[in-house]
ZADO-1210 file (C-alpha; in nm, 4 decimals, padded with zeros to 6 digits):
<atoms>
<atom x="-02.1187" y="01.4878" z="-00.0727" code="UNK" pos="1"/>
<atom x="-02.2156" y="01.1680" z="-00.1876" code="UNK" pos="2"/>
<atom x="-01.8426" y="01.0595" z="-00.2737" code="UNK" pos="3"/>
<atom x="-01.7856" y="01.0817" z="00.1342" code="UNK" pos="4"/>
<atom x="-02.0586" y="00.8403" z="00.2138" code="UNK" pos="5"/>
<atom x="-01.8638" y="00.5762" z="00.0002" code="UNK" pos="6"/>
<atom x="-01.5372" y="00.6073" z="00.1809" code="UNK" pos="7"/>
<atom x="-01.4658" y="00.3693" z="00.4448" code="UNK" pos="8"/>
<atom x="-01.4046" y="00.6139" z="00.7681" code="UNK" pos="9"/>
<atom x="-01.2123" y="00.4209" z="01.0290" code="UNK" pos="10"/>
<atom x="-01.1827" y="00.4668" z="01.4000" code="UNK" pos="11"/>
<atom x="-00.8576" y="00.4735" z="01.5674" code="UNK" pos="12"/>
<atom x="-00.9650" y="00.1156" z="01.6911" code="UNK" pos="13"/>
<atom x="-01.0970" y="00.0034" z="01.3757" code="UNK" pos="14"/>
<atom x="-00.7578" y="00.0783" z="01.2012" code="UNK" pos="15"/>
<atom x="-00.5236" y="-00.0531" z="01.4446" code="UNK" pos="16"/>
<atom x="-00.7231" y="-00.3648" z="01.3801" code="UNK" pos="17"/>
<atom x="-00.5694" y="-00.4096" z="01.0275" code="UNK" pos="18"/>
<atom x="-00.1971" y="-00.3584" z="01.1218" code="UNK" pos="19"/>
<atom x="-00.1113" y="-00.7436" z="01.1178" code="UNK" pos="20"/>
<atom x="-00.2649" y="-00.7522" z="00.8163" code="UNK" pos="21"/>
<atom x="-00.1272" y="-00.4756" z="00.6585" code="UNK" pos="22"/>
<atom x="00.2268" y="-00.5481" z="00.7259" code="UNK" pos="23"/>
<atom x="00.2359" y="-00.8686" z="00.6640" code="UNK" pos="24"/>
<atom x="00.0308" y="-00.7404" z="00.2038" code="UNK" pos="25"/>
<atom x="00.3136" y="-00.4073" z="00.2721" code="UNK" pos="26"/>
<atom x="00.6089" y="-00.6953" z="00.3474" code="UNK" pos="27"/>
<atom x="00.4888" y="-00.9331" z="00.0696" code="UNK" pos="28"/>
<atom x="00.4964" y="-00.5943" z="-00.1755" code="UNK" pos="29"/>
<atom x="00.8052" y="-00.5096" z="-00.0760" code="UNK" pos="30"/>
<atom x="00.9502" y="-00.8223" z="-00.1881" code="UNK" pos="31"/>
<atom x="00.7517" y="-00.8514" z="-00.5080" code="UNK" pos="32"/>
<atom x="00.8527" y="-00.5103" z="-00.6062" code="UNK" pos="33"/>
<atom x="01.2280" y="-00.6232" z="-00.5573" code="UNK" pos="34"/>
<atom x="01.1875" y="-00.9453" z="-00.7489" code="UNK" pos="35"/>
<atom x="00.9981" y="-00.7457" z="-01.0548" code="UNK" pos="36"/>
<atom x="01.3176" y="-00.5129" z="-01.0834" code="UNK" pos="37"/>
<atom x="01.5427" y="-00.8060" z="-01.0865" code="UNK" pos="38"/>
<atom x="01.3249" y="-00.9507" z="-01.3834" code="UNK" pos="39"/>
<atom x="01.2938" y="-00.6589" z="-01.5918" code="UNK" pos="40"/>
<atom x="01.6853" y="-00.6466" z="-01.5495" code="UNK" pos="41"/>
<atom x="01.6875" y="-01.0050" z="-01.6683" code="UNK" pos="42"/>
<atom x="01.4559" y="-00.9983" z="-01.9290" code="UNK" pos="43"/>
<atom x="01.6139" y="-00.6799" z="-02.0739" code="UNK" pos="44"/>
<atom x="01.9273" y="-00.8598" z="-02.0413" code="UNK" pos="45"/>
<atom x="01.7917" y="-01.1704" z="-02.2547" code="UNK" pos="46"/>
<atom x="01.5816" y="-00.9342" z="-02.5273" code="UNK" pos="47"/>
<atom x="01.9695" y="-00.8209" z="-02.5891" code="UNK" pos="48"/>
<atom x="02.1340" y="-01.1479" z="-02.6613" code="UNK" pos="49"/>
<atom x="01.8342" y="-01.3017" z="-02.8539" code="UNK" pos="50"/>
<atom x="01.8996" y="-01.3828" z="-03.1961" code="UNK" pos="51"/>
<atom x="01.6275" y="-01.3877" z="-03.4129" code="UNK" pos="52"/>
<atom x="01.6729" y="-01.7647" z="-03.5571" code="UNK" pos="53"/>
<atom x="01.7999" y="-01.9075" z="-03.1893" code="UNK" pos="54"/>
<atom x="01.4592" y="-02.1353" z="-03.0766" code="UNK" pos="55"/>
<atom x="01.6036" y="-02.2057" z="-02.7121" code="UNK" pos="56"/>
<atom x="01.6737" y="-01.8266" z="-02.5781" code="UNK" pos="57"/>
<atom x="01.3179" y="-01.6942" z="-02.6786" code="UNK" pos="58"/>
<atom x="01.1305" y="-01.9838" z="-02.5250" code="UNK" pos="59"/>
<atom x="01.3163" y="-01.8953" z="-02.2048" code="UNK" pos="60"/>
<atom x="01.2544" y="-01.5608" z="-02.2955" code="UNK" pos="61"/>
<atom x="00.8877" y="-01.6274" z="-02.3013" code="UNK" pos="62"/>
<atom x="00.8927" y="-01.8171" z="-02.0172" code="UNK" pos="63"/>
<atom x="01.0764" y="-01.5347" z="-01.7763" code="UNK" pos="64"/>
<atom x="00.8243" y="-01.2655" z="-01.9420" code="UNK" pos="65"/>
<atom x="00.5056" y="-01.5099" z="-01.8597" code="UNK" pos="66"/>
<atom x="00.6473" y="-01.5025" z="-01.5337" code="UNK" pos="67"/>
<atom x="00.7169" y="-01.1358" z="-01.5410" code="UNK" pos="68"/>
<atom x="00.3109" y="-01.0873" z="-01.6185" code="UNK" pos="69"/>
<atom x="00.2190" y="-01.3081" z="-01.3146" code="UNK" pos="70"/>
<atom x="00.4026" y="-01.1341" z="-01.0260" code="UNK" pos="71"/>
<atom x="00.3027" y="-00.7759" z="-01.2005" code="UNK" pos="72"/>
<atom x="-00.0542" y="-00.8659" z="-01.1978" code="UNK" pos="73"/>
<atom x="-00.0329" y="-01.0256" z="-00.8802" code="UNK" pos="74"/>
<atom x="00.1585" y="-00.7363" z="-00.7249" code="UNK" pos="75"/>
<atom x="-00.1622" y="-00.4991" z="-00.8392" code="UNK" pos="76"/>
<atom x="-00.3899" y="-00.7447" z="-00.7290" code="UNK" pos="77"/>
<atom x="-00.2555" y="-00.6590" z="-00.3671" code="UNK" pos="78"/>
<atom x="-00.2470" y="-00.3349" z="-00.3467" code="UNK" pos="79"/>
<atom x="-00.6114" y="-00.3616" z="-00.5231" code="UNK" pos="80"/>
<atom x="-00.6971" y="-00.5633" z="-00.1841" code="UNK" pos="81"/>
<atom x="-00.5493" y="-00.2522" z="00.0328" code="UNK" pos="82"/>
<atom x="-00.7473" y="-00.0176" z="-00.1134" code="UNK" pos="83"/>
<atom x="-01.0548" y="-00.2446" z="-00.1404" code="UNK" pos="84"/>
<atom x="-00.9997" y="-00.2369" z="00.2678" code="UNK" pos="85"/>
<atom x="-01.0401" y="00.1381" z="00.2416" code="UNK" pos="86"/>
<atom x="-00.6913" y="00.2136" z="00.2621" code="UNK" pos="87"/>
<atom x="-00.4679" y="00.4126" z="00.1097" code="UNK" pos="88"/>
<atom x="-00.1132" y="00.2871" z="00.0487" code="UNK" pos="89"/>
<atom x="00.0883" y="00.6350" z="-00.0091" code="UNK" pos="90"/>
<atom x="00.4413" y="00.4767" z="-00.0270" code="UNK" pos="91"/>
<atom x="00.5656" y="00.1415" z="-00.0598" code="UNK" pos="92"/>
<atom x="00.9248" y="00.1857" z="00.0211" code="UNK" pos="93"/>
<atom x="00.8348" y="00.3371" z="00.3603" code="UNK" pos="94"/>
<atom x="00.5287" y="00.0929" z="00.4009" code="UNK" pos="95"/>
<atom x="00.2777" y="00.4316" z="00.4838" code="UNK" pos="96"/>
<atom x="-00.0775" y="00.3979" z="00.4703" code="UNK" pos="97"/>
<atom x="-00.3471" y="00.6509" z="00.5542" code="UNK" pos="98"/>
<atom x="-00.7422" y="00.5887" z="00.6655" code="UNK" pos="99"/>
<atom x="-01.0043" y="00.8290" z="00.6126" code="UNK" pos="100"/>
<atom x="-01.0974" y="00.9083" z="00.9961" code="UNK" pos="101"/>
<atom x="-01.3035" y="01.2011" z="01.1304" code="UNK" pos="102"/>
<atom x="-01.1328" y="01.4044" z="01.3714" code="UNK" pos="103"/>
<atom x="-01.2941" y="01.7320" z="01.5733" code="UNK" pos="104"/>
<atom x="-01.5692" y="01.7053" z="01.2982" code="UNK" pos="105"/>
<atom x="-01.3686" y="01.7102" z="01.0057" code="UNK" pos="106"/>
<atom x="-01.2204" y="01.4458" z="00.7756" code="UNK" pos="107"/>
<atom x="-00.8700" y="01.3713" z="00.7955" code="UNK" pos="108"/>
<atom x="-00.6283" y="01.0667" z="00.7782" code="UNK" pos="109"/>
<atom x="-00.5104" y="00.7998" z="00.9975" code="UNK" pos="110"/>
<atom x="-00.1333" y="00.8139" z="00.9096" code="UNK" pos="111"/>
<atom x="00.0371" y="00.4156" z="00.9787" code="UNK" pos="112"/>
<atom x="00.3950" y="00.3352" z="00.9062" code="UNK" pos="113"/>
<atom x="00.5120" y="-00.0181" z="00.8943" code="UNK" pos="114"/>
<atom x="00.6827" y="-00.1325" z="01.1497" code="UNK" pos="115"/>
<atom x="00.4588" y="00.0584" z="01.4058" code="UNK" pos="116"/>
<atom x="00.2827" y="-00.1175" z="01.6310" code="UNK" pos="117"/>
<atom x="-00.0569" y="00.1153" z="01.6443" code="UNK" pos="118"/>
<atom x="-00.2630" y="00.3879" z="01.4921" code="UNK" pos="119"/>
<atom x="-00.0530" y="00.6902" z="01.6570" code="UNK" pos="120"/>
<atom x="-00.0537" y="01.0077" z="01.4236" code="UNK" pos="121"/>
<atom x="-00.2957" y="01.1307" z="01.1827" code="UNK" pos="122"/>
<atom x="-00.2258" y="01.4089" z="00.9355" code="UNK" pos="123"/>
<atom x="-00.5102" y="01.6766" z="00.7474" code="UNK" pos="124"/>
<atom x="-00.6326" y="01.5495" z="00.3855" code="UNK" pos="125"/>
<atom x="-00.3967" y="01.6703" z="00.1369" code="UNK" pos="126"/>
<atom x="-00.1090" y="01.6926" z="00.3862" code="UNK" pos="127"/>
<atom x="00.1377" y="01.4368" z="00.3786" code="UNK" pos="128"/>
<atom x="00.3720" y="01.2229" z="00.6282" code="UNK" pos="129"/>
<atom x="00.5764" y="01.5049" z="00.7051" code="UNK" pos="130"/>
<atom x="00.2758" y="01.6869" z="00.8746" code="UNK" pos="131"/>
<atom x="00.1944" y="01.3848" z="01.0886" code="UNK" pos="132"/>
<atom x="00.0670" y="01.4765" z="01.4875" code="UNK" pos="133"/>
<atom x="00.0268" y="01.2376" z="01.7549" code="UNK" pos="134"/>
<atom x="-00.3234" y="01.0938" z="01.8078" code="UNK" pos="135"/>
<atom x="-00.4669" y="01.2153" z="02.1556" code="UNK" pos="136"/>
<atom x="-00.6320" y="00.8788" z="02.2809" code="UNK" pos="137"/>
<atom x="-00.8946" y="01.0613" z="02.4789" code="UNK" pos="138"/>
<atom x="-00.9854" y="01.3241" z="02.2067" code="UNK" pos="139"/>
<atom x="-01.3029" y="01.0938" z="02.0904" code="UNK" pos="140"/>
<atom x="-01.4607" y="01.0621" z="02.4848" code="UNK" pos="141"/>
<atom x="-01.4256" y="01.4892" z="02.4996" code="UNK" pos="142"/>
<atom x="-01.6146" y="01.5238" z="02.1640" code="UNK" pos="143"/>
<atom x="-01.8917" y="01.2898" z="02.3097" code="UNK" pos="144"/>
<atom x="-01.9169" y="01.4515" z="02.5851" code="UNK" pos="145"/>
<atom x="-01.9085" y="01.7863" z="02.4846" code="UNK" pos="146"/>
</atoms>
């Protein structure tokens, strides 16, 4: 029980909250992941045409590969700062993110898809984006109430 107590649990409000945010890291990931394909592609490309005793391809080589490192450390640095949020970023290419909520008592996820403008569908723990249901905005006031 005591792994629960470290998870950040996020109310509908408190999630919605980080959508600029979030789109704006998912977007910037997005782009980085393109841009580290098209290196790998180019490096692979120069590692191919490198001669051994030819000075000017590997220090270009070296270069493209230091650059290479930068962007892949930076890209995990990101997604490092997601999940230090207390997020979950479940696919890149579709921009979904889930958020540990609590939900008739239980715990279950806050399901987010870029491009949406709120925090409308949540899905059980261990169910994916395919099981996603609509949020029912007044679902919090009838458990307080009740």
């Amino acid at each position: 029980m005591e792994e629960i107590n470290k998870l950040k649990v996020f109310t509908v409000a408190e999630a919605t909250r980080l959508i600029p945010r979030l789109s704006e890291m998912i977007q910037q990931l997005q782009k980085k992941s393109e841009s580290i394909v098209a290196q790998e592609v180019e490096i692979d490309a120069l590692e191919l045409v490198t001669e051994k005793n030819n000075s000017t391809v590997p220090s270009l080589l070296d270069r493209k590969v230091e650059e290479y490192n930068h962007d892949v450390a930076r890209f995990y640095a990101m997604i490092d700062e997601i999940q230090e949020m207390g997020c979950f970023l479940k696919d890149l290419t579709l921009g979904l993110v889930d958020f540990y909520s609590i939900h008739e008592g239980r715990v279950v996820f806050l399901c987010w898809k870029l491009g949406e403008k709120e925090m409308g569908y949540w899905h059980e723990v261990g169910r994916g984006y395919a099981y996603r249901q609509p949020i029912e905005h007044h679902h919090g006031e009838r458990e307080s109430s009740g």
